[in-house]
TORKOL-4160 file (C-alpha; in steps of 0.2 Angstrom, whole numbers, padded with zeros to 4 digits, m for minus):
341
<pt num="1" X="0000" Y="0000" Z="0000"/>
<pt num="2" X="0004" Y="0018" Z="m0002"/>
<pt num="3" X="m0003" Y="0035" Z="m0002"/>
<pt num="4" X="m0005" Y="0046" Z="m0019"/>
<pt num="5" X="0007" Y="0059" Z="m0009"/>
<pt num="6" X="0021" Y="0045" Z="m0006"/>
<pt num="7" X="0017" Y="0038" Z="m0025"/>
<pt num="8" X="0019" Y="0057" Z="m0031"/>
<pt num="9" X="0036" Y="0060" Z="m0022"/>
<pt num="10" X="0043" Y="0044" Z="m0030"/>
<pt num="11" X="0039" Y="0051" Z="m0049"/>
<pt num="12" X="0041" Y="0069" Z="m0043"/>
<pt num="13" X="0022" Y="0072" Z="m0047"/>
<pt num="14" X="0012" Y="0084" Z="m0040"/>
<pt num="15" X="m0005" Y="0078" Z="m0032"/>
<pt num="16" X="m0021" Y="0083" Z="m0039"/>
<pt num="17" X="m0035" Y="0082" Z="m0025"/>
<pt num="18" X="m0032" Y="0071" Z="m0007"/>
<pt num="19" X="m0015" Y="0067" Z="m0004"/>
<pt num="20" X="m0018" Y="0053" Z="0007"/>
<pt num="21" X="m0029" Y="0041" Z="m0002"/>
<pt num="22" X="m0020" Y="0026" Z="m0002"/>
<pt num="23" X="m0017" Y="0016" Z="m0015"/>
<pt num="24" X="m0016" Y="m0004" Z="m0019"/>
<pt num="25" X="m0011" Y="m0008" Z="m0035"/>
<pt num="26" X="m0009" Y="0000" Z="m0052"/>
<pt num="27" X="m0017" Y="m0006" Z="m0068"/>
<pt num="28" X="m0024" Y="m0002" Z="m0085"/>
<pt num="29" X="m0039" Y="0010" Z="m0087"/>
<pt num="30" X="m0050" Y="m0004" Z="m0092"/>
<pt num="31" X="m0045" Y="m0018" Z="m0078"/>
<pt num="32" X="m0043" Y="m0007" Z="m0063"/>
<pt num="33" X="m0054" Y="m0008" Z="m0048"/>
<pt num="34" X="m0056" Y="0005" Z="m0034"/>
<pt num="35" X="m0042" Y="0007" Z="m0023"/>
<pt num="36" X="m0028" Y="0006" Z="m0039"/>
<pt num="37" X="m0020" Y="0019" Z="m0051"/>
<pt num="38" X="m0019" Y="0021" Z="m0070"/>
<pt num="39" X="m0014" Y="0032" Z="m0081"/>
<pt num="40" X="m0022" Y="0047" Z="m0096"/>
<pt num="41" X="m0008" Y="0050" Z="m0110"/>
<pt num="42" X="m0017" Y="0058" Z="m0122"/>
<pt num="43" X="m0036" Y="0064" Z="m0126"/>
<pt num="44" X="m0038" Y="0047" Z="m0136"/>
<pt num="45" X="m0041" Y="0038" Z="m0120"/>
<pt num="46" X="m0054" Y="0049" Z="m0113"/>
<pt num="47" X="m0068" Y="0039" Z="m0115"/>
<pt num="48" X="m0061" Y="0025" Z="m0106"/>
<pt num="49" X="m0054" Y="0035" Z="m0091"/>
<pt num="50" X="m0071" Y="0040" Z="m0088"/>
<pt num="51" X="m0078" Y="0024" Z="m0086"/>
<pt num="52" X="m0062" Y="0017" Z="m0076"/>
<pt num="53" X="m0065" Y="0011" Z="m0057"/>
<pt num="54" X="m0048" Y="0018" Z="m0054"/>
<pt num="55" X="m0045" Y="0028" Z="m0039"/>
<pt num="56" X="m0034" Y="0039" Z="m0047"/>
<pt num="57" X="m0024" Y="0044" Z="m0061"/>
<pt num="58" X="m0008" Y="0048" Z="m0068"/>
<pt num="59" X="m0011" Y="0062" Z="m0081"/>
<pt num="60" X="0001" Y="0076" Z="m0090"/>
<pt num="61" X="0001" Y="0095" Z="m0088"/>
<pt num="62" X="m0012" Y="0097" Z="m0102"/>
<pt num="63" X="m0024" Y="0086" Z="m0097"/>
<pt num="64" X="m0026" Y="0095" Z="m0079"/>
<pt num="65" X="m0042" Y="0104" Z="m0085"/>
<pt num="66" X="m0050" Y="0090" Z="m0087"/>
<pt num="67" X="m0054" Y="0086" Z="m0067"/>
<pt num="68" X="m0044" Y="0070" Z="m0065"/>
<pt num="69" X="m0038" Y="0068" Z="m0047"/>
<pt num="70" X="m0022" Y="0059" Z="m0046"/>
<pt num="71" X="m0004" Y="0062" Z="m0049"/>
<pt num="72" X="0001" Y="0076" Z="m0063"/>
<pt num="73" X="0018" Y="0075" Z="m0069"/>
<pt num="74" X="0024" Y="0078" Z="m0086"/>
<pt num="75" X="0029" Y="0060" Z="m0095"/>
<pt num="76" X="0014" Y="0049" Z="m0088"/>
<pt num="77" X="0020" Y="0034" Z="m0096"/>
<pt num="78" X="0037" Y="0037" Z="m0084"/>
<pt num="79" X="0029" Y="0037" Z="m0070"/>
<pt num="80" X="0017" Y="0023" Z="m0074"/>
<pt num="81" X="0032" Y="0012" Z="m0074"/>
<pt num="82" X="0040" Y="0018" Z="m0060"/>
<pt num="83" X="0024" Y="0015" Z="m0050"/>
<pt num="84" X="0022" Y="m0002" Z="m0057"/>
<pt num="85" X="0041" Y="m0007" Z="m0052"/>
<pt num="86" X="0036" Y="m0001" Z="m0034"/>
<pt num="87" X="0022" Y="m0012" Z="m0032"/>
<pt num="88" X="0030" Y="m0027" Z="m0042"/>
<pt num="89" X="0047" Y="m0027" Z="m0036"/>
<pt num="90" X="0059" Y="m0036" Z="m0044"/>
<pt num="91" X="0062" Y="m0053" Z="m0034"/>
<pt num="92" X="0077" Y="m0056" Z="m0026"/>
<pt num="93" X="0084" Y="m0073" Z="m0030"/>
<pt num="94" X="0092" Y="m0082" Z="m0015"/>
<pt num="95" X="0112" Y="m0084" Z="m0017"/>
<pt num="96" X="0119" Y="m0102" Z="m0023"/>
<pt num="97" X="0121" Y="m0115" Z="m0033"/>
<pt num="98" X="0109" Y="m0129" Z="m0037"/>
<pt num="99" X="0116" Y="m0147" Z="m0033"/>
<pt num="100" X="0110" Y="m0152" Z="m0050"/>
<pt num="101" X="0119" Y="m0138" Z="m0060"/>
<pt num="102" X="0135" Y="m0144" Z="m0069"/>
<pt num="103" X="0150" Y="m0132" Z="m0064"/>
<pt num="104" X="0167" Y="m0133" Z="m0075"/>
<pt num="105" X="0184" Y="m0129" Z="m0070"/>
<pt num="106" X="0189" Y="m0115" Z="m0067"/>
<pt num="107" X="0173" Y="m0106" Z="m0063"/>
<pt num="108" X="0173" Y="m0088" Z="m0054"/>
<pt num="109" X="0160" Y="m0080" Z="m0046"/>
<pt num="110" X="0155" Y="m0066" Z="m0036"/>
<pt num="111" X="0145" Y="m0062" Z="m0021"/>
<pt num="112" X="0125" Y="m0064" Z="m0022"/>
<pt num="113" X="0126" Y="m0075" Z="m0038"/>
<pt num="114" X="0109" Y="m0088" Z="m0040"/>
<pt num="115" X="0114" Y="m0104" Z="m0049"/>
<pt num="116" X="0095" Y="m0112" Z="m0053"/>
<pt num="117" X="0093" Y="m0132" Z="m0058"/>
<pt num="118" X="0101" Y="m0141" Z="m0072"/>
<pt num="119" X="0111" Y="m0125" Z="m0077"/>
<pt num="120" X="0128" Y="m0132" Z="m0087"/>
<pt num="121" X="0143" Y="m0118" Z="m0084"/>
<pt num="122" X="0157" Y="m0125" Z="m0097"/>
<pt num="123" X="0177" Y="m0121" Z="m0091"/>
<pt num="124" X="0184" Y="m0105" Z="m0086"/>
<pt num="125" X="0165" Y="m0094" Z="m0086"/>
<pt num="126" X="0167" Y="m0079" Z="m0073"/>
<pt num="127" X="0151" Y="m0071" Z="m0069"/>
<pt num="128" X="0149" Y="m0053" Z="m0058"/>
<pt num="129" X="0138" Y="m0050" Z="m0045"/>
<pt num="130" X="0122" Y="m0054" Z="m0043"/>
<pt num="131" X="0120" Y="m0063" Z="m0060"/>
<pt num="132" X="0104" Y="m0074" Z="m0058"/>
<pt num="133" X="0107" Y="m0089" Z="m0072"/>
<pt num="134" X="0088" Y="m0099" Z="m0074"/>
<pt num="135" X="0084" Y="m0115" Z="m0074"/>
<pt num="136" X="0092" Y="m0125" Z="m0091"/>
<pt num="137" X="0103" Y="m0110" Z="m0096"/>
<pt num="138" X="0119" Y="m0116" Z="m0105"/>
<pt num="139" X="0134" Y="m0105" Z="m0102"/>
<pt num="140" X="0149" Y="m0113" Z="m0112"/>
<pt num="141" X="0168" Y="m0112" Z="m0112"/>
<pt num="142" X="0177" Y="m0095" Z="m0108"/>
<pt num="143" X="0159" Y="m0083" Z="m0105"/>
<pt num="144" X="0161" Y="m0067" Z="m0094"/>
<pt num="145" X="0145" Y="m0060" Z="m0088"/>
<pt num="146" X="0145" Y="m0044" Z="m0080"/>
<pt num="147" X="0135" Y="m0040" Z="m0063"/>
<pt num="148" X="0116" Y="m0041" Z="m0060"/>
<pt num="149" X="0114" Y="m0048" Z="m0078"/>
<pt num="150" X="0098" Y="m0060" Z="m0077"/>
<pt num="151" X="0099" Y="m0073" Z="m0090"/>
<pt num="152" X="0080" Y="m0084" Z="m0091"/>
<pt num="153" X="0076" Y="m0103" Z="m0092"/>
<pt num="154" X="0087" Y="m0111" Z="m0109"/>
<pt num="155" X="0095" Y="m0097" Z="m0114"/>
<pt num="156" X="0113" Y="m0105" Z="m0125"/>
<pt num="157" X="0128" Y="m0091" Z="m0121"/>
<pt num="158" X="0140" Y="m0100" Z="m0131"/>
<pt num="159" X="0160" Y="m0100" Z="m0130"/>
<pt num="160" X="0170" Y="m0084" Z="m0128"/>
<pt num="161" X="0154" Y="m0074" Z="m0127"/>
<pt num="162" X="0156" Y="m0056" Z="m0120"/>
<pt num="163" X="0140" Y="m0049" Z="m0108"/>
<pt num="164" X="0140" Y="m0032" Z="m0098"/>
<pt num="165" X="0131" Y="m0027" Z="m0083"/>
<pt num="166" X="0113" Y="m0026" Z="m0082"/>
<pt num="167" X="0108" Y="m0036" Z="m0097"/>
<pt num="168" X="0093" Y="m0045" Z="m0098"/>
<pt num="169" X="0090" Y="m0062" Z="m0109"/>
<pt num="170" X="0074" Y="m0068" Z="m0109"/>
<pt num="171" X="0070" Y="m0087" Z="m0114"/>
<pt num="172" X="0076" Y="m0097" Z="m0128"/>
<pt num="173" X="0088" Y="m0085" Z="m0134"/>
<pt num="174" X="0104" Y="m0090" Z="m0142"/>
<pt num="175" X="0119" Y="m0080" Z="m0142"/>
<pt num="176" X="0137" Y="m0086" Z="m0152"/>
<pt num="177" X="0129" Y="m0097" Z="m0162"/>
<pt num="178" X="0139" Y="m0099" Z="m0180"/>
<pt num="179" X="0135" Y="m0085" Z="m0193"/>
<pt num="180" X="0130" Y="m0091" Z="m0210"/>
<pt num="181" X="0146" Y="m0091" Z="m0216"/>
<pt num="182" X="0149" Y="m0104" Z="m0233"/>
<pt num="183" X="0156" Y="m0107" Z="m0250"/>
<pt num="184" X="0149" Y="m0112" Z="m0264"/>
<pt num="185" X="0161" Y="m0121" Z="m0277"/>
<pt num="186" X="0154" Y="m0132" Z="m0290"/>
<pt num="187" X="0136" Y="m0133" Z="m0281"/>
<pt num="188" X="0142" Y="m0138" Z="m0264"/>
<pt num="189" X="0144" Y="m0128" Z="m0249"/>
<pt num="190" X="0159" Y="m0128" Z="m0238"/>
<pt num="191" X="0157" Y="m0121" Z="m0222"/>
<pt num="192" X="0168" Y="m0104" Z="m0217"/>
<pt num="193" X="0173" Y="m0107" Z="m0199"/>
<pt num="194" X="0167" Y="m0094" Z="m0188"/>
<pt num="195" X="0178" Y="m0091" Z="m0176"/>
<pt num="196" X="0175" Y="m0072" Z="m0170"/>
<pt num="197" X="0164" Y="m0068" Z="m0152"/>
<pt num="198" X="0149" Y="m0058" Z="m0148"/>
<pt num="199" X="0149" Y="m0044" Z="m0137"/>
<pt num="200" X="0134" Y="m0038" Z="m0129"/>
<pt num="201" X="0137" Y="m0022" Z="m0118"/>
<pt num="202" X="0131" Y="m0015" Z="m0103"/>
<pt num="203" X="0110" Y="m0012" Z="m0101"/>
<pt num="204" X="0105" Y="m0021" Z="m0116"/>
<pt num="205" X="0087" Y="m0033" Z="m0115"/>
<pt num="206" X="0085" Y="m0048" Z="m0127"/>
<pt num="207" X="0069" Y="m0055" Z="m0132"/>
<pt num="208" X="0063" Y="m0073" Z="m0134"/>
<pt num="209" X="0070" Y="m0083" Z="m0144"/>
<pt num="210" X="0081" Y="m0072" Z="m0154"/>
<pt num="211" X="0097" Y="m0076" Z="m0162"/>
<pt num="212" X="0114" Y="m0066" Z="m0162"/>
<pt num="213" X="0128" Y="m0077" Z="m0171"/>
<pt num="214" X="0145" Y="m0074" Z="m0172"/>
<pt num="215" X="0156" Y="m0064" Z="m0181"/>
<pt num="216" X="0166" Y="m0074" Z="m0192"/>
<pt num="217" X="0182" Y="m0066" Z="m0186"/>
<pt num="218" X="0181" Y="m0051" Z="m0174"/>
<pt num="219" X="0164" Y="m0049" Z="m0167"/>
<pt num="220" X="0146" Y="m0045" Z="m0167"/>
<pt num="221" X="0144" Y="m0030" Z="m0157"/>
<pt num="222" X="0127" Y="m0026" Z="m0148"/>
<pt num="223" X="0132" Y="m0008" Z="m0139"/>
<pt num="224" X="0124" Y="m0001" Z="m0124"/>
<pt num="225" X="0106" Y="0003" Z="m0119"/>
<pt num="226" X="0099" Y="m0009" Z="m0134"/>
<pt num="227" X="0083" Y="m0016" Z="m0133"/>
<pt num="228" X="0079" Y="m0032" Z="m0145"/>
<pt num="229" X="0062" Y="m0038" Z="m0145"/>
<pt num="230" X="0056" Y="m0056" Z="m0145"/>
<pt num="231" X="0061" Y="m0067" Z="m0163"/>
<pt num="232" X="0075" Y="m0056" Z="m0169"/>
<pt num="233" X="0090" Y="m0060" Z="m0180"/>
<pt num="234" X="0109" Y="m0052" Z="m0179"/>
<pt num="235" X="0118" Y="m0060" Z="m0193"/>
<pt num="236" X="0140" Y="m0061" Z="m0190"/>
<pt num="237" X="0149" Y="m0046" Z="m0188"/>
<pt num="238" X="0135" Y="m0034" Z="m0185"/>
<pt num="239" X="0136" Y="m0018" Z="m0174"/>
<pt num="240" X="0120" Y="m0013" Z="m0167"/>
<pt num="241" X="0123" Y="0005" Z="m0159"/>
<pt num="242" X="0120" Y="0013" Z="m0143"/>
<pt num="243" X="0098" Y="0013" Z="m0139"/>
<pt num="244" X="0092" Y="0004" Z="m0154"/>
<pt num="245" X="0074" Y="m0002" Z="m0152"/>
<pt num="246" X="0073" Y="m0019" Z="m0165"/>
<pt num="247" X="0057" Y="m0024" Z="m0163"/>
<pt num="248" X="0049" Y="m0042" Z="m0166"/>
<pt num="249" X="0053" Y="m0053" Z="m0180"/>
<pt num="250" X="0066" Y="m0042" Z="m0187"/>
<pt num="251" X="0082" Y="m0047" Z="m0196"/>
<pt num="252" X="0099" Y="m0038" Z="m0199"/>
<pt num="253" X="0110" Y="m0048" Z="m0214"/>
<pt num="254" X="0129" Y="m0050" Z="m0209"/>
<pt num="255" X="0143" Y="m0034" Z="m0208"/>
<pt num="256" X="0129" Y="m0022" Z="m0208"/>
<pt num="257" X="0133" Y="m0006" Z="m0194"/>
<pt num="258" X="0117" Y="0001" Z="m0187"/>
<pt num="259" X="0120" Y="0019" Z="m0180"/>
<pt num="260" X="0114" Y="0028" Z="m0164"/>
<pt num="261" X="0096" Y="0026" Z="m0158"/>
<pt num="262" X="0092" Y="0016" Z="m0174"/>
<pt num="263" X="0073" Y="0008" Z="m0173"/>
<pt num="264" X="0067" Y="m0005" Z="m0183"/>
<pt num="265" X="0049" Y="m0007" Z="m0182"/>
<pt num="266" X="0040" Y="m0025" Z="m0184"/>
<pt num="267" X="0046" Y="m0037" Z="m0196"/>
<pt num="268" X="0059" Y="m0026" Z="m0205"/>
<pt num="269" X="0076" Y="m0030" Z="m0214"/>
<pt num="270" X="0092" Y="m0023" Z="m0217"/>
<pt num="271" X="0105" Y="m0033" Z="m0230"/>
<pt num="272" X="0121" Y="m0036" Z="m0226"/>
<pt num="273" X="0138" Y="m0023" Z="m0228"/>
<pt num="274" X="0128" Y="m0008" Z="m0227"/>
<pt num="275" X="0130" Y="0007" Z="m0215"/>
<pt num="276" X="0114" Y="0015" Z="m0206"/>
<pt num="277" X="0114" Y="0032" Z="m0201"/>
<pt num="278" X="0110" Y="0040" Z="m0182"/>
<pt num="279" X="0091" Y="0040" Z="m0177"/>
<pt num="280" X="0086" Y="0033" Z="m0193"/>
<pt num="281" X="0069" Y="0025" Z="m0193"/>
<pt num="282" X="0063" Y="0008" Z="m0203"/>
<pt num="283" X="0042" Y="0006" Z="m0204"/>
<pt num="284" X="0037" Y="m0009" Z="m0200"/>
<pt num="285" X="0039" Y="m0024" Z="m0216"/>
<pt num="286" X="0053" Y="m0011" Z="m0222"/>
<pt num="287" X="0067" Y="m0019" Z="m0232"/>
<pt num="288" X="0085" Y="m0011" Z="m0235"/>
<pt num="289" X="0094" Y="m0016" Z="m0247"/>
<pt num="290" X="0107" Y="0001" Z="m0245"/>
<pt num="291" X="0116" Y="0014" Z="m0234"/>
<pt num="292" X="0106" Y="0026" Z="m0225"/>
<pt num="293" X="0112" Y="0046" Z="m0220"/>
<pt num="294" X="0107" Y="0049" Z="m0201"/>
<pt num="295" X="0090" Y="0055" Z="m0198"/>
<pt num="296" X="0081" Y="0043" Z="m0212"/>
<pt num="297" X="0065" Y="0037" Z="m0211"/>
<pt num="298" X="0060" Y="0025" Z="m0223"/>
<pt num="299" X="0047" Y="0011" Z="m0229"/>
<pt num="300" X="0042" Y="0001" Z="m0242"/>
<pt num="301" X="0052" Y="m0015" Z="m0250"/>
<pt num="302" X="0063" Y="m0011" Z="m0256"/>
<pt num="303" X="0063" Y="0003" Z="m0242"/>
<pt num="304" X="0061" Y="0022" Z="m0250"/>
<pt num="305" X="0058" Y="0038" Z="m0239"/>
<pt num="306" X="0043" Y="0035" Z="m0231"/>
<pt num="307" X="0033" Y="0052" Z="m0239"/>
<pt num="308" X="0039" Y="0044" Z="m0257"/>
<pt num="309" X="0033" Y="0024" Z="m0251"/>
<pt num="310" X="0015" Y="0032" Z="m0248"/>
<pt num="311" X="0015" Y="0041" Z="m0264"/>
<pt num="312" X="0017" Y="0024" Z="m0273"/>
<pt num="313" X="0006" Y="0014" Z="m0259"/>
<pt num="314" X="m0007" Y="0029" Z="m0264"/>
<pt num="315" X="m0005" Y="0028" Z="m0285"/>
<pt num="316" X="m0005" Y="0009" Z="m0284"/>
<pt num="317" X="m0022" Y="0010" Z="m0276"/>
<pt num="318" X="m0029" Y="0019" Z="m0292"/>
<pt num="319" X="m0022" Y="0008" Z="m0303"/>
<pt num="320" X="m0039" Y="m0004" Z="m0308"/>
<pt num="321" X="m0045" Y="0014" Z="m0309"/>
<pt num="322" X="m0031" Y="0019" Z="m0323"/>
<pt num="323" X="m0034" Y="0002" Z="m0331"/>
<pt num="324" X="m0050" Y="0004" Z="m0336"/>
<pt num="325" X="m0047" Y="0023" Z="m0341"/>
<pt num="326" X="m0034" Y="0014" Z="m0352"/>
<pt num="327" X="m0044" Y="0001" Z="m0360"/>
<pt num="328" X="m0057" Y="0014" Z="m0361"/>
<pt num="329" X="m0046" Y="0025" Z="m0372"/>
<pt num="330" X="m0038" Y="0010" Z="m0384"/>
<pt num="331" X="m0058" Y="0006" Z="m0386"/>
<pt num="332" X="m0063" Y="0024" Z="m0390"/>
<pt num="333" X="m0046" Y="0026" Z="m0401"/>
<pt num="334" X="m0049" Y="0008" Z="m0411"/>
<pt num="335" X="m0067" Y="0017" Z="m0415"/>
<pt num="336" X="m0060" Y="0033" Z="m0422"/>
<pt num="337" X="m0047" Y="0024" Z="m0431"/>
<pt num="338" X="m0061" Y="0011" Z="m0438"/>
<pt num="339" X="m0071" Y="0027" Z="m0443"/>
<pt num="340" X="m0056" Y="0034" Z="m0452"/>
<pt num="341" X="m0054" Y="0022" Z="m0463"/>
């Protein structure tokens, strides 16, 4: 429990009505019951927040005219996570090591570290602090895993793999595995060795089930503050920069280099050996097949800037239209020229 007064001190809000209701829980406008919080962004949601059992509400500066009773602070969403962490804490895992998890020479670790069941650690792995390894995880040969870096139930780290503080993988992801890496002589395909790392820095999250290979020689580089969404695909010797967003089902082809606070949106794809500029955007199903200047925002297969995408999506929309303008006009011509002769 806690007060709208204590809630607005943690988000440095500022209380609209009674500052001593007390709250239980927070929740969407549409599931929450008396006694929680939700939250108003925009004007879009007005109709629900007026029917919503919420005791209170989070709302922005611009919406204070409305009458809503709650919390006023100026990112909403902000705060709405803040407030969700405080009443679901994150749970603190119980130092150890599992009696059923396979440990191989050579193992270091520090202080507060939680080992689940029929976890396999290869030779010479070092984990930080606090590192919470779930239940099935593979950890092989040579890893280093920085402190309070979760890692979830049958996650493959594989050999020589680099991890930073703070990073979160989420379950049945696969990190090392070979790039695609083969030639091709008389119809047969002979496999390149990949023999490079990947190295995740510090506050990245990793979805489900996604896939970062390594590099062939080198690395694959995933910077700091990334966030990858669930079913994703890093091909060898990629770079993503610093605050990407990837979302789900995306796929970037080997060697490419992503820039700063790059976001792919849903299902998009980058070919390989290319270079992506700074805060460039890719809509979702967006296909680039080149180099991007910073700032970019494109969409479409193959992916144009977005303004010249819905130019063409809007002109291929009239084309039955312009068909039957065209066979129109050759019937109307065949006539005339019938009558000339």
């Amino acid at each position: 429990m806690a007060t709208i007064g204590e809630l607005a001190e943690l988000v440095n809000g500022k209380v609209v009505g009674e500052s001593d209701i007390e709250i239980s829980g927070v929740s969407g406008l549409e599931d929450a019951k008396p006694g929680e919080i939700s939250f108003v962004a925009t004007t879009k949601v007005l109709n629900l927040a007026k029917t919503s059992r919420a005791s209170a509400f989070i709302f922005p500066s611009n919406l204070k005219e409305l009458g809503f009773k709650g919390i006023e602070v100026d990112n909403p969403r902000l705060a709405f996570a803040h407030i969700l962490w405080y009443f679901n804490p994150k749970p603190v895992l119980q130092e150890g090591i599992h009696p059923s998890a396979v440990i191989g020479e050579g193992f270091k670790c520090d202080s507060g570290c939680h080992i689940s069941p029929l976890v396999y650690i290869g030779e010479h792995v070092k984990l930080g602090k606090r590192v919470n390894l779930h239940p099935g995880v593979v950890i092989e040969d040579n890893v280093e895993i920085g402190d309070d870096t979760e890692i979830y139930s049958k996650v493959v780290i594989r050999n020589k793999t680099i991890i930073g503080r703070n990073v979160i993988i989420h379950p049945g992801t696969v990190i090392g595995g070979d790039g695609f890496g083969f030639v091709t002589v008389n119809g047969e395909h002979f496999k390149v060795p990949q023999v490079g790392i990947v190295v995740i820095e510090d506050d990245v999250e990793i979805g489900s089930n996604v896939t970062i290979d390594r590099a062939t020689t080198g690395q694959t580089l995933i910077k700091q503050g990334t966030k990858i969404d669930n079913l994703v695909q890093i091909g060898h010797n990629v770079e993503v920069g610093i605050n990407n967003i990837i979302v789900a089902m995306s796929g970037v082809a080997g060697s490419t280099k992503l820039g700063e606070r790059v976001t792919m949106a849903a299902q998009s794809g980058i070919t390989g050996h290319v270079n992506i500029g700074d805060d460039t955007v890719v809509a979702g199903r967006g296909m680039v097949i080149s180099s991007l200047p910073p700032n970019s925002f494109v969409s479409g297969q193959p992916a144009r800037p977005h303004g010249e995408d819905m130019r063409i999506q809007a002109a291929a929309g009239k084309l039955p239209e312009l068909l039957r303008t065209i066979r129109q006009m050759e019937k109307r011509l065949a006539e005339l020229e019938g009558k000339k002769k």
